[in-house]
N, C-alpha and C positions, 0 to 999 in steps of 0.2 A: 417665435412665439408659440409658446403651447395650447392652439386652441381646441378646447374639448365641446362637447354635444350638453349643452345646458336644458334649452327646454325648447319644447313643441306650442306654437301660439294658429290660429287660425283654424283649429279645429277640433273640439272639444269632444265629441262624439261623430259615429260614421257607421255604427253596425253592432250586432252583437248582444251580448248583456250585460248591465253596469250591476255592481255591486255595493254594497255601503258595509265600512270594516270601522270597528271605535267609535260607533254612532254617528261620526264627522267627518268620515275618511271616505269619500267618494269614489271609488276605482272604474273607469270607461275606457275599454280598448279603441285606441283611435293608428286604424290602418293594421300595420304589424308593428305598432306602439303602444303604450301602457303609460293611460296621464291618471295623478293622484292628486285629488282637488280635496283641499283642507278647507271644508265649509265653514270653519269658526274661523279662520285668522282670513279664509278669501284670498287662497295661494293656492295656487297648479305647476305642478310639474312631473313631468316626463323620465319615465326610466329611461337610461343610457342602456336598454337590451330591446332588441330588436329579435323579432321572429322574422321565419324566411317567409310567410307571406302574409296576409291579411288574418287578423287572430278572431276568430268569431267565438271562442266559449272562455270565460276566466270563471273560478272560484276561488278565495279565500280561505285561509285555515279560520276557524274561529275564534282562536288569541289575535288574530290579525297580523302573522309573524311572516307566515309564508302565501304565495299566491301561483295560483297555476293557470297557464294558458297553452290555448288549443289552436293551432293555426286552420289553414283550409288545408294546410298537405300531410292536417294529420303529426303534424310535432309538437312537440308539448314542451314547455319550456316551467321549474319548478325554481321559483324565484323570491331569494330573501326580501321583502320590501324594505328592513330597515337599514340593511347596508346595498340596498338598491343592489346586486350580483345575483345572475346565475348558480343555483346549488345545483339541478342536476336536468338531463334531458333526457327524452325518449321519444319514440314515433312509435305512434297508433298504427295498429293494421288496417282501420277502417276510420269512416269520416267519425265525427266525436258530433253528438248533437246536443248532448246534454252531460255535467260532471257536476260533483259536491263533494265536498269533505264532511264526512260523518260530525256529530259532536260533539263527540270527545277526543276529535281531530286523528284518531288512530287510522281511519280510512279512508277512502276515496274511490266513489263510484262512479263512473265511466262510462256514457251511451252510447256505444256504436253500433251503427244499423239496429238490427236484429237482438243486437249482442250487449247483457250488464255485465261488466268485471269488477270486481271489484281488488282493488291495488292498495295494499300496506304501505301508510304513507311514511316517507322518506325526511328524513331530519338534518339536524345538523353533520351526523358523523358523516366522513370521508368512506362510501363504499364503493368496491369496483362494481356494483350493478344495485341502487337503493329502491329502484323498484320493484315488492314482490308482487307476483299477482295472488292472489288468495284463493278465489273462485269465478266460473262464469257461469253468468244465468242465460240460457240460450231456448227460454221459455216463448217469448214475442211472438205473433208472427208478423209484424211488420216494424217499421223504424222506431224506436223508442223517443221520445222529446221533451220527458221530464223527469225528475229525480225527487224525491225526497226522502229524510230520514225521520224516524222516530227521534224524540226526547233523550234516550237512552241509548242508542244506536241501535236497538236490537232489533230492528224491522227496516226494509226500503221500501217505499213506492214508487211506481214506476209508472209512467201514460205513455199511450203508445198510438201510430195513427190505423193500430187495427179496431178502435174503436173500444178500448177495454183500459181497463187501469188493475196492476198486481201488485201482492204486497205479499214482499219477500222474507222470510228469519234468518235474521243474520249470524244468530245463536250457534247454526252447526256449520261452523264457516271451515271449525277444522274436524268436521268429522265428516267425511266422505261415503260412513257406512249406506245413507237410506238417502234418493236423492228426492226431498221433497219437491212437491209440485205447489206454485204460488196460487196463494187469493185471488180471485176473478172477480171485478166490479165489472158487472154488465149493462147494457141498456145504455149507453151511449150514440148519438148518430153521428159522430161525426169524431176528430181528431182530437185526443183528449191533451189539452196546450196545459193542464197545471193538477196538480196532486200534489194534497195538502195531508196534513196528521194535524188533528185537533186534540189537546190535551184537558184532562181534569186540572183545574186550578188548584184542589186542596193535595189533591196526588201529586201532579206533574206526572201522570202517564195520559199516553194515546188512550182516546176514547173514542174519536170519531174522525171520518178521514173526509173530504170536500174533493170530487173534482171538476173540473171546469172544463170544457169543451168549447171547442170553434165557432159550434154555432149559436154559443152566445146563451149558454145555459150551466147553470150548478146543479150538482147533484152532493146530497149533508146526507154521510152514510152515517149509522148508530153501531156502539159495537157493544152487546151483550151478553155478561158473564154468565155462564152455566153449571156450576157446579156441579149442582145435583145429580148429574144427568150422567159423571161421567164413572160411578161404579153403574149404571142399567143400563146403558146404551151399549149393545154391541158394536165392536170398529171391524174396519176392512182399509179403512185410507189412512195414508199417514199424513194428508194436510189437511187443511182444518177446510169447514164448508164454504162454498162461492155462489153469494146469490145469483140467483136463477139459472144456476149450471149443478142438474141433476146427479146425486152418486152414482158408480156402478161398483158391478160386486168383481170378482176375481175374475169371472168368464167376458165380462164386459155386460151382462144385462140391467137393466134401470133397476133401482131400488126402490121398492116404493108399500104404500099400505095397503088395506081392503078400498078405501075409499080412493083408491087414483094417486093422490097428492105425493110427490117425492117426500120421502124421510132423511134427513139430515143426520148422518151418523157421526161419531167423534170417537177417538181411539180411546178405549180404558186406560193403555199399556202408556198412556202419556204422562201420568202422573209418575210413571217408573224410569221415564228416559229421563237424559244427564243436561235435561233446559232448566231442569229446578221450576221453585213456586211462581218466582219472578219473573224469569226470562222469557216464557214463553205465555206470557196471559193472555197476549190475542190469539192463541189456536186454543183456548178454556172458553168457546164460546161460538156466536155467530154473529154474522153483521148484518143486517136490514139497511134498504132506502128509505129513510125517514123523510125525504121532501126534495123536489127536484122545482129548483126558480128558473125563469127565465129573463136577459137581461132585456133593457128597452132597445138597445141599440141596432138588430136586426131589419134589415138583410144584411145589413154590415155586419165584419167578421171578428169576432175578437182574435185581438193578437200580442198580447204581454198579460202576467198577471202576476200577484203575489198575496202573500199569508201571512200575518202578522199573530203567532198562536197566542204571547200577552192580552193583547185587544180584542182577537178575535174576529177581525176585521180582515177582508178581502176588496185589494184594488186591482182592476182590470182594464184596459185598453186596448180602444178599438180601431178596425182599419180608416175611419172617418175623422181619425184624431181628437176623439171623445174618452173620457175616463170617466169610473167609478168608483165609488167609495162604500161598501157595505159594511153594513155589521151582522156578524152572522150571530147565533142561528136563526135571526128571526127574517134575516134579508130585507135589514130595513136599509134605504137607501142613505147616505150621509150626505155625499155630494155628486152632482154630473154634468160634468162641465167640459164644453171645448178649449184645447189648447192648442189646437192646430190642422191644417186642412187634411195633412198629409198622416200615415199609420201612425201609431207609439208603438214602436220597436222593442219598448224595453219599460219594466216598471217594477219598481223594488221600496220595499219600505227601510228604513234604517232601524236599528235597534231598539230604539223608545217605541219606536210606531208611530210619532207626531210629525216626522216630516216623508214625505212620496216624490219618489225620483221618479222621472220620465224622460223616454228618450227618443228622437223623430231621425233614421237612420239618412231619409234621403234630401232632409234640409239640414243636417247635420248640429241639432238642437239639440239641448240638455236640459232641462227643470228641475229644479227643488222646491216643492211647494210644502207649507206649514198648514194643516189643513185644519187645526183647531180655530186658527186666528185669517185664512184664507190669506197669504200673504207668500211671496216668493222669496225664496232663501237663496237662491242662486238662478239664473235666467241667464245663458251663455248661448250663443248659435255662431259658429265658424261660415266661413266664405263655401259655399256649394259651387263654387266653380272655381277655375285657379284664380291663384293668387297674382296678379301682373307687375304691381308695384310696390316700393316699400319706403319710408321715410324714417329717420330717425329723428325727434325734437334734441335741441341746441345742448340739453342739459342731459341727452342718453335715456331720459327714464319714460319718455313716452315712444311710439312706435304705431303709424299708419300704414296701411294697409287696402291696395285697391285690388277690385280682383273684375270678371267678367258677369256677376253677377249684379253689377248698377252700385254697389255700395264700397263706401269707404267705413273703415272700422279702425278704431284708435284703442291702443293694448297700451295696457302699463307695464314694462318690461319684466318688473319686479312679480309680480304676482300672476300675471299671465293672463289678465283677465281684460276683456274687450266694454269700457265703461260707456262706449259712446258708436252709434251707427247711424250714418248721414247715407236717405234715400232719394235725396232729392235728382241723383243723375240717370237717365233714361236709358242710358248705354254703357258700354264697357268702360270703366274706368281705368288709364293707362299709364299717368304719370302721378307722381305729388309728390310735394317740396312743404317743408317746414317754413316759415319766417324769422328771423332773428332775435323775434321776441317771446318767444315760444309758445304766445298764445294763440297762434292764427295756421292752418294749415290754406293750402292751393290742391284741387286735384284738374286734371284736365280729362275728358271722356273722348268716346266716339261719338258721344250725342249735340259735340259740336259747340259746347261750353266749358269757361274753365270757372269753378267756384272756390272763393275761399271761404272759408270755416273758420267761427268763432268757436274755441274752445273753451270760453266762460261761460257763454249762455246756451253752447250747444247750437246754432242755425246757419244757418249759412248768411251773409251780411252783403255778399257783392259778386252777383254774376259776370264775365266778360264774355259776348261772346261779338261775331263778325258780321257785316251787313250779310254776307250770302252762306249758307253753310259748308261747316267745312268738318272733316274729325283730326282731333288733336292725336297724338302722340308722342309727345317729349313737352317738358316744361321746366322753367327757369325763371331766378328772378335775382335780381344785385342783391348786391349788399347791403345797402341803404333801405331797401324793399318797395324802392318806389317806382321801379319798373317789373312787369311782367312781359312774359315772353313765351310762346308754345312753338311746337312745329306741328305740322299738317302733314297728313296720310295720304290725302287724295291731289290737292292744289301744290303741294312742294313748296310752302311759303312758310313764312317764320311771322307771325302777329301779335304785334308791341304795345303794351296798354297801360295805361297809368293805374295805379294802385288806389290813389285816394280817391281819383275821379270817376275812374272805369270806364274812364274814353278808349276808343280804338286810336293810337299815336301814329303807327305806322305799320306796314306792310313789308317786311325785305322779301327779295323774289330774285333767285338766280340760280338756286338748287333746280335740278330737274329729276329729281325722286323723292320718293319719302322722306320726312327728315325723322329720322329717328332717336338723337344724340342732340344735347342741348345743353348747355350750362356754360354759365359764367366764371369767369374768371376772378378767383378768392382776391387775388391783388391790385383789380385792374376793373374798369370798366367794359373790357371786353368781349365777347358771347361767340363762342364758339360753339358749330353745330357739323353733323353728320350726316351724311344722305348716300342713299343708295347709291345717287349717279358717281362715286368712287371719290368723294372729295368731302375734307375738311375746309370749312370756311370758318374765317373770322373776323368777327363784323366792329363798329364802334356804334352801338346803337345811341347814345346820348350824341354826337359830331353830326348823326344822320350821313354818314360816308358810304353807308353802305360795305360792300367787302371789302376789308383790308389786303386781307392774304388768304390765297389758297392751300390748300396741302392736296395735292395728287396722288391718287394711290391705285392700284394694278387690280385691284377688284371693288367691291360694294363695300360701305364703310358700315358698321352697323352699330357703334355706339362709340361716343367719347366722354373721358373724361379729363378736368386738369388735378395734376398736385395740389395738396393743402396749399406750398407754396405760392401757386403758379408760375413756377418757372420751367414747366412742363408736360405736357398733351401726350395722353394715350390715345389710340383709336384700335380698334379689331376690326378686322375684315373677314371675307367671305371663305378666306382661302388659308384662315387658322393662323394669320400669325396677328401679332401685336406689336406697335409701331408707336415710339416715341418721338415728340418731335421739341423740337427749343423754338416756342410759340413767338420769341423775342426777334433773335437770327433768324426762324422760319426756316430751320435745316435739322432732317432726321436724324438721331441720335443712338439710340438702338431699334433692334430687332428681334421679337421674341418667335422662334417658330413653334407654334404649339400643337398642331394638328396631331400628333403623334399623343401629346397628353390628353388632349381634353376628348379623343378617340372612347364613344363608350361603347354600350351591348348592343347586340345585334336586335333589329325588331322582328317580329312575327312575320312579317308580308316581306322583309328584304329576300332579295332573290340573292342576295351574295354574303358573305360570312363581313363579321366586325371591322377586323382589317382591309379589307379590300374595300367597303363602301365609304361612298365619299361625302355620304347626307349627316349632317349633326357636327362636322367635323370644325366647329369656328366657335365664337365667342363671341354671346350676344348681351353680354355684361361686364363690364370693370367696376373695379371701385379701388383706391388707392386706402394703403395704411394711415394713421395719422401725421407720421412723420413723413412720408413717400418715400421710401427706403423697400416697401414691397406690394406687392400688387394683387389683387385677387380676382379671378376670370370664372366663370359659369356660361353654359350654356346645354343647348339640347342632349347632354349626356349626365350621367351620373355623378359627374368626377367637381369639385371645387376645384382650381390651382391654383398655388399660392409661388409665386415668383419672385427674386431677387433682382429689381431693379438695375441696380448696376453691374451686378453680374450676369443677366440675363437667365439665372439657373431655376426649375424648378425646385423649391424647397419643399412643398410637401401637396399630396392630394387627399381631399375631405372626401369620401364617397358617402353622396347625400341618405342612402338608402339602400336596404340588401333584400327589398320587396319584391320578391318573385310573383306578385300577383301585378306589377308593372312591367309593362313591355320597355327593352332597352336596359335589363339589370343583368341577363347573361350574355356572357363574352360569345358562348358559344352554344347552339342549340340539340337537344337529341335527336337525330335525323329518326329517332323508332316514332316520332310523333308526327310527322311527314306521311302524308298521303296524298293520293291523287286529286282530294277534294281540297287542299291544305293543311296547314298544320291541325291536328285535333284539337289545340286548347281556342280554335277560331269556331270550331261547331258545333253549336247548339246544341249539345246532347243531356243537358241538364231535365232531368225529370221532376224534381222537387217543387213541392206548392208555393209558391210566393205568399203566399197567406200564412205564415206561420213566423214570419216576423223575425228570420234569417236571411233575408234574400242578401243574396251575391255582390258585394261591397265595390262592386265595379260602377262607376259612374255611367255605365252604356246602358243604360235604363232610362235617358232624357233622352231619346230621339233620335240616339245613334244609330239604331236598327233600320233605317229608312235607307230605300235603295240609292247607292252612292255615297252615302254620307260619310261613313271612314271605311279604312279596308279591314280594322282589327277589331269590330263590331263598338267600338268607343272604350278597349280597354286603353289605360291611362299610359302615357310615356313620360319616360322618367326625363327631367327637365330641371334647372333654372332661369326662371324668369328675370330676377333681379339681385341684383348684392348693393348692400347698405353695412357703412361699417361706421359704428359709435363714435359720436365726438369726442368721448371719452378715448376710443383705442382699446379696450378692451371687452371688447365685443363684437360681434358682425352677426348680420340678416341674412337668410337664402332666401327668398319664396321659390319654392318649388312643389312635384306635384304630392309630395306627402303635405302641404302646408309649411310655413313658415317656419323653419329650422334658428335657432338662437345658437350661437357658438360662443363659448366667454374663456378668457383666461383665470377669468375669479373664480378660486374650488368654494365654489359655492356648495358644497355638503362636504362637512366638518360632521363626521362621525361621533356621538357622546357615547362612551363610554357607559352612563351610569342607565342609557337604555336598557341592556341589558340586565341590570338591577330590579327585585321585584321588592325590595324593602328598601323603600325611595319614603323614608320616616323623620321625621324633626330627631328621634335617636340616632340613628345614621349619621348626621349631620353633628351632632355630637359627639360621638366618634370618633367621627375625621377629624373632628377641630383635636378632641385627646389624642389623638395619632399621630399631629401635626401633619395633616395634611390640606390646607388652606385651599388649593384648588379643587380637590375634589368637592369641599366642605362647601367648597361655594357654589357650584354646580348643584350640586344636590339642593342645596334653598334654593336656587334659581327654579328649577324644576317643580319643588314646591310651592315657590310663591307664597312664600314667609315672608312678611317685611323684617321683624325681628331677626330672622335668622340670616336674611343675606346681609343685613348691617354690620352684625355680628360677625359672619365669616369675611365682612370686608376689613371688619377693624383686626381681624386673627393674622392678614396678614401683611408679612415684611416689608417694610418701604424698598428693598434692593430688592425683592421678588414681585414689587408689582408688574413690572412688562414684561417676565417668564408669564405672567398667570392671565393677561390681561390677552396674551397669543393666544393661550387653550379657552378663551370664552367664545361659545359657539355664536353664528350669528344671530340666532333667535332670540336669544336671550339679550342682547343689548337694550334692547328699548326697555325692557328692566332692566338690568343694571344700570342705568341710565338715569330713569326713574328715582332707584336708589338713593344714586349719589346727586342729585337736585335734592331730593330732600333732605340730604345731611348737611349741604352746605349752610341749608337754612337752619338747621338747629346743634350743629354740631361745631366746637370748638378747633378740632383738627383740622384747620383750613389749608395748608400746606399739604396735609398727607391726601385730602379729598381731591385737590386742583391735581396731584401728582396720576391719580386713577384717570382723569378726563385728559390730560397729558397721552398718556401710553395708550385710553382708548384709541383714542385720535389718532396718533402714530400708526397703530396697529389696523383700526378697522375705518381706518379714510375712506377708504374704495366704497365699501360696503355701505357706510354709511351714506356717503355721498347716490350713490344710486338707490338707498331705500330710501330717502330723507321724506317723501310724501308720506311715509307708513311711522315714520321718526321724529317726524314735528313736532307733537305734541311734547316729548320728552325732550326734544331738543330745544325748546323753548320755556321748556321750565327748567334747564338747566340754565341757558342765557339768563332769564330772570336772575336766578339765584346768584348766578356770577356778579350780573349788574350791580344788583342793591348790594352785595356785601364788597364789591367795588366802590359803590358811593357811600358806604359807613366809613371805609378804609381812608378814602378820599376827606372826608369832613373832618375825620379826628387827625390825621396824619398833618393837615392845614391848623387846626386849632394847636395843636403841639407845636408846629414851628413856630407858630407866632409866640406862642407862651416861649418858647426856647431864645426864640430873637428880644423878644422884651427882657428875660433875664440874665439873656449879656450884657446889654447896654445898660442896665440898671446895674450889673455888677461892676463894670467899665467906670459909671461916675464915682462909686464909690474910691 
């Protein structure tokens, strides 16, 4: 089975800066991943490209075609979004704090340290080297941290934390003759986190530039043309003046008048160089402070901001998880309001200006608020600690989620999106099981209760927990659902509770370890569990018999599970192999040695290389195929393994992650970073402010720094916690430590074709239909969302070509097409030719439909309607006919 890397669930944000591309198109690096959240249709999904370690800067081209990301090691990854692939890579010399694409998408400017470069951006064509660099601006004197372009590209601005912001011409990018020196905005106290270009509305040119500072203050520069001035005015500089940074002359002495006051000179000969009238109109003049505001949120820090030049509007966010909303120039406040305890990391406006993204790095939150109508467009927050457990509902399309952080979170497979979060548990939550009717979930915790969950009304409806406390770890429940079942962490006991009543039933007790494996048997009454003390039991809990049969094993059992069938028990042990047994006979069957696969990267603190250590080396998850024909193993290392049952052979390994910012991803380490203190990436040598709304994507920021508490300062290792695989079969769950990994056999991205089309026109569609081209014709109305015109390209074509055309309809588009053909049924003659299209849908997009059928309802039930009723017209005349037909035999008979 070919399973590939679908989508990323349990973590929607985690660092860095989100983006908005197409007004709708929400782009947030999550890890060294890239998820793209469609805030109209309310779908997320994950690029299948991964960087090598945590990606803390992206920007977008402005067509929203191409997108660029910046890791922490300095690699840069330049990525198609619409055919989701890698076009080209490079490595930065220096850490990257800030990048943009110019305008008019031709460039791309680059902050490293000290250092602007700017880079000729790279396209479609195939070159052996696409990135050129153009120029570097090595003006700064400290770290650069924000970017902006002019309207026209022909200026940058740059803030920087030496307390100054420059603004560079872009105009002599290819003349090298004279190296101009940039604008200097001065008077700043503090690190400038945002520079803005403010444009004239009836021009659309810069007129005025905003910048924003740390400590929580704007400064609205003016920029004023001078004409007159520039046949009187003698020059000596060739950049244009820098408020309150004095001229000097050739010798280096101040320039100045009779009265003291510096003289602001400007070059005559500028009218004569090759910037032309246009290109160069901010050095035809000077810039002033025309007003410096202060925000209210001090001594808090600000730490996100953004420019909206249509509106004119500036929103900002601060370290106390407060935002703003101004309208400049008069700094009137709009809104200011908390959204959360913890910083906003990140705050971008989309294209209209009417909705403001926010983003809270260390609770791993995401916001989309509409701030005309005060209302939330998207409200998403992933699991801040790992993920432990995972469930899949009876029908594939729902997906639960426990992790260490007290909550249970329920995802819709399909769209990615977590609609439902139960806090009611006090402790880690460690198991959860669906029930058979797919509305009711089970979770069990450490806090020593197991609760089920109503998924109609959202609450929890029925606690079980034991007269003395205990913490759960493994839970189970029949078939019937009228029995529950946990195992115990602490006491070694297994506690049996009635479903409807929520009584305590029974106590089993004869494990002497943790039970950590638990589940009943699909065919049978059952319940089979696992415990450390090296043994499989299996009980008949309805007989009250107590253990039937044991299963003994040479080390610690750490999880079991049975076959769809149940006609046979896996268990994993401590000592990496996998052990099947015939639960019937009670006698082993095979033997899987696996130590050698599921062997991953070496950690930071091991004293000994990959190979040789013997920690991680076991399997602390199974989960069986639909059919039991193959098997799948996770545990403390990188590696998924998927195994042939009856052959015992490894058939293929998933490596969950290629995150070099996780400990456990290399095989082998560079001894140059070995020193007598430890490895260097364990010492603190980090100089950077945590107030600037970057910090270090490492989770060892909760507490891990405390003496003892881990030896790698709380950087993460690479892990699976649990595997879940679909009712369906065509799908499986990882939780692990990137978040919940989706694998599917469904190519769920069907590439269109008429994407790359920009004359997507009801003529076009015309066209095709003259061209006979029926498929493309039809694609193209779908895209348009013509009714006339997909009816149209349906009746164009061929009854023998509809299940050729009916394979090329991507899957987006079916709930129209769909739509479509319901309403034709209803007023359309052609009833054979329409039933013949929901035929070869069906045929063709079963899969598909069947797992989006919540998002499909609607159409799918106005299809059913229209089937019905013209089933029961068909029905009524086809009865009144025969009767007329039976009466005028026998009426013909007597004659």
């Amino acid at each position: 089975m070919n399973y590939r890397f679908q989508n990323l669930l349990g973590a929607p944000y985690r660092g860095g800066n989100a983006i908005v591309t197409n007004n709708t198109e929400l782009i947030s690096p999550v890890g060294n991943r890239v998820s793209v959240i469609d805030l109209i249709k309310s779908q997320t999904l994950t690029l299948p490209v991964q960087s090598s370690s945590n990606i803390c800067r992206i920007a977008a081209s402005p067509d929203g075609v191409f997108l660029l990301t910046v890791d922490e090691n300095r690699r840069c990854l330049f990525i198609n979004l619409r055919r989701r692939v890698v076009l080209h890579r490079i490595t930065f010399k220096h850490p990257v704090n800030a990048v943009k694409f110019s305008p008019n998408g031709a460039y791309i400017a680059v902050a490293m340290g000290k250092l602007i470069q700017i880079w000729r951006s790279p396209g479609f064509k195939k070159e052996f080297f696409p990135f050129e660099l153009v120029k570097t601006f090595a003006d700064c004197d400290d770290k650069v941290t924000t970017l902006d372009w002019s309207p026209d590209s022909s200026y940058l601005l740059a803030g920087s934390k030496d307390l100054t912001a420059r603004l560079f011409c872009m105009e002599k990018l290819k003349s090298s003759q004279v190296r101009d020196k940039p604008f200097m905005f001065l008077g700043h106290r503090d690190t400038v986190m945002g520079v803005f270009f403010g444009v004239d509305k009836k021009t659309n040119k810069a007129c005025k530039v905003y910048t924003i500072t740390r400590d929580c203050y704007i400064f609205s520069w003016g920029f004023k043309a001078n004409e007159a001035e520039f046949d009187e005015m003698e020059v000596e500089a060739s950049e244009p003046p820098s408020p309150g940074t004095p001229d000097r002359d050739i010798e280096g002495n101040l320039v100045g008048d009779n009265t003291g006051n510096l003289k602001k000179r400007v070059d005559r000969d500028r009218k004569s160089s090759n910037l032309g009238e246009e290109s160069g109109y901010l050095q035809k003049g000077k810039w002033e402070l025309l007003r410096k505001d202060g925000f209210s949120q001090a001594p808090s820090k600000l730490t996100a901001c953004d420019y909206h030049r249509g509106l004119d509007m500036v929103v900002v966010g601060f370290s106390n998880g407060v935002f703003g909303l101004y309208q400049m120039p008069d700094f009137v406040c709009i809104h200011l309001l908390s959204i959360s305890r913890e910083k906003i990391t990140t705050a971008v406006f989309n294209q209209l200006g009417n909705w403001l993204t926010f983003g809270c790095a260390k609770l791993g939150q995401l916001l989309v608020w509409e701030w005309r109508s005060e209302t939330y467009i998207l409200k998403q927050q992933g699991h801040y600690f790992d993920v432990n457990c995972l469930a899949y509902s009876p029908d594939s399309q729902l997906l639960a989620t426990g992790a260490d952080d007290n909550k249970v979170k329920v995802w819709t497979v399909s769209s990615g999106f977590c609609f439902v979060t139960f806090t009611e548990h006090t402790n880690a939550v460690t198991a959860l099981h669906f029930m058979g009717n797919n509305h009711c979930l089970l979770s069990a915790s450490l806090d020593g209760s197991v609760r089920a969950w109503d998924l109609f009304r959202y609450r929890n409806f029925r606690t079980f927990t034991t007269p003395s406390a205990r913490q759960f770890v493994s839970l189970a429940a029949d078939q019937s659902g009228e029995v529950i079942c946990a195992g115990t962490l602490d006491s070694f006991e297994i506690c049996v509770w009635s479903m409807k009543t929520g009584r305590l039933l029974d106590i089993l007790s004869g494990h002497e370890g943790p039970v950590h494996g638990l589940m009943f048997s699909p065919s049978s009454a059952v319940l089979a569990s696992s415990s450390w003390d090296k043994t499989v039991r299996l009980w008949d809990v309805f007989e009250g018999k107590g253990a039937v049969e044991s299963f003994t094993h040479t080390h610690d059992v750490l999880t079991v599970v049975y076959r769809p069938d149940g006609r046979q028990l896996a268990s994993s042990t401590l000592d990496g192999q996998i052990n099947f047994w015939d639960p019937i006979d009670g006698v082993l069957m095979y033997t899987i040695e696996g130590r050698r696969d599921i062997a991953g990267g070496r950690l930071m603190t091991d004293r000994r290389s990959a190979a040789n250590s013997s920690s991680g080396k076991c399997f602390t998850t199974l989960c069986y195929s639909a059919d039991g024909s193959y098997i799948f193993a996770g545990g403390c290392s990188k590696y998924i393994c998927m195994y042939d049952v009856a052959d015992q052979v490894l058939l293929r390994r998933f490596q969950i992650t290629h995150n070099l910012s996780l400990d456990g991803v290399l095989d082998f380490l560079n001894s140059k970073n070995m020193t007598e203190a430890g490895p260097l990436d364990l010492i603190e040598d980090d100089n950077s402010d945590v107030e600037e709304g970057v910090d270090k994507q490492t989770r060892g920021k909760l507490g891990y720094d405390l003496p003892g508490s881990m030896p790698n300062h709380g950087r993460p290792v690479v892990r699976t916690k649990s595997l879940r695989l679909a009712p369906t079969g065509r799908s499986f769950a990882a939780s692990t430590t990137e978040g919940v990994l989706v694998y599917s056999i469904d190519d769920t991205f069907i590439f269109d074709p008429t994407d790359l089309d920009i004359d997507v026109t009801p003529e076009a569609v015309e066209a095709a239909l003259n061209e006979d081209q029926p498929s493309r014709a039809l694609l193209l109305s779908l895209r348009l969302n013509e009714d006339s015109l997909i009816k149209k390209s349906i009746f164009a074509v061929n009854p023998v070509d509809i299940a050729a055309i009916a394979t090329s309809v991507p899957q987006r588009y079916l709930q129209r097409l769909i739509e479509a053909l319901a309403d034709l049924l209803e007023s359309c003659a052609h009833l054979e030719f329409i039933l013949r299209w929901c035929q070869e849908l069906c045929k063709v997009h079963g899969n598909s439909i069947q797992q989006t059928s919540r998002n499909l309802l609607p159409s799918l039930k106005s299809l059913q309607k229209a089937i019905t009723r013209i089933h029961q017209d068909l029905a009524e005349t086809c009865s009144s006919n025969e009767y007329m037909l039976r009466y005028l035999c026998s009426s013909s008979s007597k004659k």
